[in-house]
TORBAVEX-73545 format. One line per 4 residues: number of its first residue (from 1); their letters; for each residue y, x, z of C-alpha. Coordinates in steps of 0.05 Angstrom, whole numbers. Layout:
BEGIN
NUM = a = Y,X,Z | ...;
//
This chain:
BEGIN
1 = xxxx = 167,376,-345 | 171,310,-300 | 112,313,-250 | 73,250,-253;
5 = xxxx = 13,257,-220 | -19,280,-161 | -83,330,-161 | -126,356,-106;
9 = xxxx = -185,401,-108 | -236,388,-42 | -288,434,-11 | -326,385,42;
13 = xxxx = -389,389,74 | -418,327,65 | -476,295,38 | -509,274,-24;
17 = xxxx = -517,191,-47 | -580,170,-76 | -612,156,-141 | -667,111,-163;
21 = xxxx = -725,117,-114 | -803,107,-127 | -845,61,-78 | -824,94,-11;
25 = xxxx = -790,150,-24 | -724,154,-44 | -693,226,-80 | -620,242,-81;
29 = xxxx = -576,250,-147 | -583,317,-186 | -551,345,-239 | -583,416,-273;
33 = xxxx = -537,467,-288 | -556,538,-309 | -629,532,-300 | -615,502,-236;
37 = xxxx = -610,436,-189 | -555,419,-156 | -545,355,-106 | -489,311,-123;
41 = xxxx = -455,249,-87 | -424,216,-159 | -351,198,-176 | -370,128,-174;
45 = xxxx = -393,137,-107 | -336,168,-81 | -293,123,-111 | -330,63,-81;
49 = xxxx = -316,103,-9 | -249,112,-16 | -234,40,-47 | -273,11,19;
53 = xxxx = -251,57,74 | -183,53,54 | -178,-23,53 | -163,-31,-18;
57 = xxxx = -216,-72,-30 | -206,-121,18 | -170,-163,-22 | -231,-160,-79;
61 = xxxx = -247,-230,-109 | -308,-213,-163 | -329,-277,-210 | -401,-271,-248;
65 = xxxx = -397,-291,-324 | -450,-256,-353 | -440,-201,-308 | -409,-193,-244;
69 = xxxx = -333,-165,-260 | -260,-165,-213 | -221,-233,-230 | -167,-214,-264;
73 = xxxx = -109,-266,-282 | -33,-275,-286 | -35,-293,-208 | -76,-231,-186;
77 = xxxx = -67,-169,-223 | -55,-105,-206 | 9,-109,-182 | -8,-157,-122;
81 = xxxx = -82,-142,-111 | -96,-74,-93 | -169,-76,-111 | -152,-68,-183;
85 = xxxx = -114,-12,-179 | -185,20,-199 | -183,-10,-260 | -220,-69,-294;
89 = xxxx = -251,-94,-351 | -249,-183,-353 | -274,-218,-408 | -267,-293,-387;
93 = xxxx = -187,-298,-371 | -159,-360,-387 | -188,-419,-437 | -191,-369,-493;
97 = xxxx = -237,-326,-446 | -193,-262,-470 | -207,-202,-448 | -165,-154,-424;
101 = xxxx = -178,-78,-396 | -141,-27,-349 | -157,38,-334 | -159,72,-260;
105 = xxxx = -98,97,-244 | -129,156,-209 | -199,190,-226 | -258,226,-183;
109 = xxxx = -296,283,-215 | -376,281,-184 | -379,323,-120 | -424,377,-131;
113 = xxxx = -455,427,-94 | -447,491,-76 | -516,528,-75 | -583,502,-111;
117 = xxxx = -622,440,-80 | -685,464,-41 | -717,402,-19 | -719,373,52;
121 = xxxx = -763,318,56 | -756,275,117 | -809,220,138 | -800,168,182;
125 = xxxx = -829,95,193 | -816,37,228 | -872,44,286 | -820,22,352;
129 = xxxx = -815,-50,313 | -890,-60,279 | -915,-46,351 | -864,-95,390;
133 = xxxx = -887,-149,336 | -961,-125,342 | -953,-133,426 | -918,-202,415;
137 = xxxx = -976,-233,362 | -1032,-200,395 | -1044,-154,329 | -1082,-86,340;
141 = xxxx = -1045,-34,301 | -1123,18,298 | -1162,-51,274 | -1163,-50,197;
145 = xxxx = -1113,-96,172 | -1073,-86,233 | -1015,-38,208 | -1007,-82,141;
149 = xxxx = -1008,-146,186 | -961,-126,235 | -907,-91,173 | -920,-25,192;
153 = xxxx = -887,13,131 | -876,96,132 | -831,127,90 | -791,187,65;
157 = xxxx = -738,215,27 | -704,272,11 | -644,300,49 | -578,341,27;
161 = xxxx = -520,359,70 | -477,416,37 | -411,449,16 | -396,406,-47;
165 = xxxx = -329,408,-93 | -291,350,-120 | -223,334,-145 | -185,276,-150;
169 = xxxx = -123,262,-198 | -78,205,-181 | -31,177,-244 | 31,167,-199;
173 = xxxx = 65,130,-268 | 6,74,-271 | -2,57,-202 | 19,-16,-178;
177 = xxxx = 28,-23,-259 | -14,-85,-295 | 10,-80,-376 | -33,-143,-394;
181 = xxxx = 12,-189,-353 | 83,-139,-358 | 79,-134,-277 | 89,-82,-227;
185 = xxxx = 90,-71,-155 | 149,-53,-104 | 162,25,-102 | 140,12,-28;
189 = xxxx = 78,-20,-40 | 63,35,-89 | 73,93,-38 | 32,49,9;
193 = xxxx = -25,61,-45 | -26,126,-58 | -17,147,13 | -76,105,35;
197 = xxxx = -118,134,-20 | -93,204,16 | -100,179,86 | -181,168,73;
201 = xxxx = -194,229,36 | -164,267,92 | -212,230,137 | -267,212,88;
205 = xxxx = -327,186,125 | -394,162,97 | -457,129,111 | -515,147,73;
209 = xxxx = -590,118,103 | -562,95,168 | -520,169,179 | -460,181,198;
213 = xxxx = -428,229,155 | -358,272,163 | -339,291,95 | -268,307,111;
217 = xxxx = -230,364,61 | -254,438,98 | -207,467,54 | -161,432,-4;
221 = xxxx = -113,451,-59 | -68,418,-96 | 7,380,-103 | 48,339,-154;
225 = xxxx = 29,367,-225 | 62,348,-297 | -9,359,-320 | -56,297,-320;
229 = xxxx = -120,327,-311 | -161,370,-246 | -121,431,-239 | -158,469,-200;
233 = xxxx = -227,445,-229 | -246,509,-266 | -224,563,-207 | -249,523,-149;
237 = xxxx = -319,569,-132 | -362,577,-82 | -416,624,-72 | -454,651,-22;
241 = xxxx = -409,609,33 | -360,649,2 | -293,615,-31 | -286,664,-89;
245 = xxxx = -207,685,-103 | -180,699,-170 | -117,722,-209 | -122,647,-235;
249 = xxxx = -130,613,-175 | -61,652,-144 | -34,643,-207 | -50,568,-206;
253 = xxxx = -22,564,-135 | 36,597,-151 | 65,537,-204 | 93,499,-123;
257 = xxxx = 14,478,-104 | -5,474,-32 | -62,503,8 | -102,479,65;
261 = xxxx = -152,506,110 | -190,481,170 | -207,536,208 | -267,539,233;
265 = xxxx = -313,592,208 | -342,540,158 | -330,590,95 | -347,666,112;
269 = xxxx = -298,698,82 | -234,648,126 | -201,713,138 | -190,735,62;
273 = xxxx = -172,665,50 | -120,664,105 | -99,735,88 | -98,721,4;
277 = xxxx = -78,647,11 | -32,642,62 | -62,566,77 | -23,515,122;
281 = xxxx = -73,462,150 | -106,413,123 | -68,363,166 | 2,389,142;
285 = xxxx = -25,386,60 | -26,315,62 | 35,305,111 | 77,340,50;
289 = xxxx = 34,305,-9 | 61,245,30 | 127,273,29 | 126,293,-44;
293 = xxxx = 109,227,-63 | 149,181,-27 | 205,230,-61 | 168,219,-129;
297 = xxx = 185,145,-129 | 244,143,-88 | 230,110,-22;
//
C-alpha cells in the first residue's frame, strides 16, 4: 500500500491551556477518564500553536459575516495561502455568497496527561503596580476604599505542568490541495509545509499566563504510514514515569516506524527503552521524516 500520510505519537512535558474561568480564578481543561481527572492542553490549542509558531498563519486574512471565518476565494485558497491549509468553512464567497468547506489536511488528537490532576493553586496579584499608582495619586492602599481605588486586584488559578501524549497525522495527499477552486501548490511549497509543521513540533514552545513553556517531543514515534489515522494512539502509555512496552508497540514499530528519545532521565525506565527500543534521537526522527517526505513528493 502507497504511504500517504505522516503520523507521530509525542510524549512532552508541557503544560495544560485553560478553560472557562469564574471571577478571578481561572481552572485548566479536564477531561475524566476512569473515575479520574486528567489535565489536557486541547487539539485546537495545539493546532493554534503550531499554525502560529510555524508562520503559517502569517499570511491569515479573516472577514466577519455573521461570524468571524478565513477569506476564502479563487485568489487565495489553499494552494497560495498557507493559513488554510487547516481547513475552512466560508459561507459569503462570491455574489451568490456560496459556501464552500475544506477539511485540515493534518489532525491533532487533545494532549493528555499522564497521571491524575491534583490541584496546584497559585495566587498572585498585581500589588508592584496598584502601589506605584497609589504613590503617584496620593491613594493609601490600608484606608478603606484605597485598594479598589488604586486597582488592586488578587487572583489565582490553577497550575499543570506534566508528561502528556499527543499525536498528530499529516494527509501528505491533501496538502497544498484546494478542490473548490481545482488548485494546488508546487511539490516544493508542499514539502516547505509539512516540514515547517515538523520543524515546530520538534521545537514546540508555548505561553500559557505569561510562562514560558518547552513542550518539545521527550520521546516520539512514528514515520510515513498507508494508514490515515494515529498509529500509535492505543500503545502509547505512560505510568508511573514509566513508558510501558508492549508486543504491540514493537510490533507497531516494526512495520519501518522510527523512534526517538531525548535522553535525559525524564522517563525512569530510559534504559529499557534504549535497551527494548533501540531509539535514535529526537533530532535525527525528524531529520529522516524530512527525508521521507521530500522523497514522498519527489523533490
Amino acid at each position: 500500500m502507497e504511504k500517504k500520510s505522516l503520523t507521530l505519537t509525542v510524549i512532552a512535558n508541557m503544560t495544560s491551556n485553560y478553560g472557562e474561568g469564574l471571577g478571578n480564578v481561572s481552572t485548566v481543561q479536564k477531561i475524566y477518564r476512569e473515575g479520574k481527572v486528567y489535565a489536557t492542553r486541547s487539539r485546537e490549542s495545539l493546532k493554534n500553536a503550531v499554525m502560529v509558531q510555524s508562520g503559517m498563519y502569517d499570511d491569515l486574512v479573516v472577514t466577519v459575516d455573521g461570524a468571524t471565518q478565513k477569506d476564502v476565494s479563487e485568489e487565495r485558497n489553499v494552494s497560495n495561502c498557507r493559513a488554510l491549509e487547516g481547513g475552512y468553512m466560508n459561507t459569503a464567497v462570491g455574489a451568490k455568497k456560496q459556501t464552500y468547506i475544506r477539511n485540515s489536511s493534518f489532525y491533532f488528537t487533545d494532549a493528555i496527561a499522564c497521571d491524575a490532576f491534583r490541584v496546584d493553586a497559585r495566587f498572585h496579584n498585581n500589588l508592584y503596580l496598584a502601589t506605584t499608582f497609589a504613590e503617584a495619586n496620593n491613594i493609601n492602599l490600608q484606608e478603606k476604599g484605597g485598594a479598589k481605588s488604586s486597582g488592586l486586584m488578587p487572583y489565582n488559578y490553577e497550575y499543570d505542568k506534566s508528561l502528556k501524549i499527543y499525536s498528530l497525522t499529516i494527509d501528505l495527499s491533501m496538502i497544498g490541495k484546494d478542490e473548490n477552486f481545482k488548485t494546488e501548490s508546487s511539490v516544493e511549497e508542499k514539502v516547505e509545509r509539512v516540514n515547517r509543521i515538523l520543524d515546530t513540533i520538534q521545537n514546540l514552545s508555548l505561553v500559557v499566563k505569561g510562562n514560558l513553556d518547552n513542550a518539545e517531543p521527550i520521546f516520539v514515534v512514528g514515520g510515513l504510514s498507508p494508514r490515515m489515522t494515529h498509529i500509535f494512539e492505543n500503545t502509547i502509555r505512560v505510568k508511573d514515569n514509566k513508558l510501558h512496552i508492549s508486543k504491540d508497540l514493537k510490533n507497531k514499530i516494526e512495520d519501518g516506524y522510527y523512534v526517538g528519545l531525548l535522553e535525559g532521565d525524564n522517563l525512569d525506565n530510559e534504559i529499557e527503552i534504549i535497551n527494548s527500543l533501540n531509539p535514535i534521537s529526537v533530532g535525527e526522527v525528524f531529520k529522516k521524516l524530512k527525508d521521507d517526505v521530500k522523497k514522498y513528493y519527489g523533490v
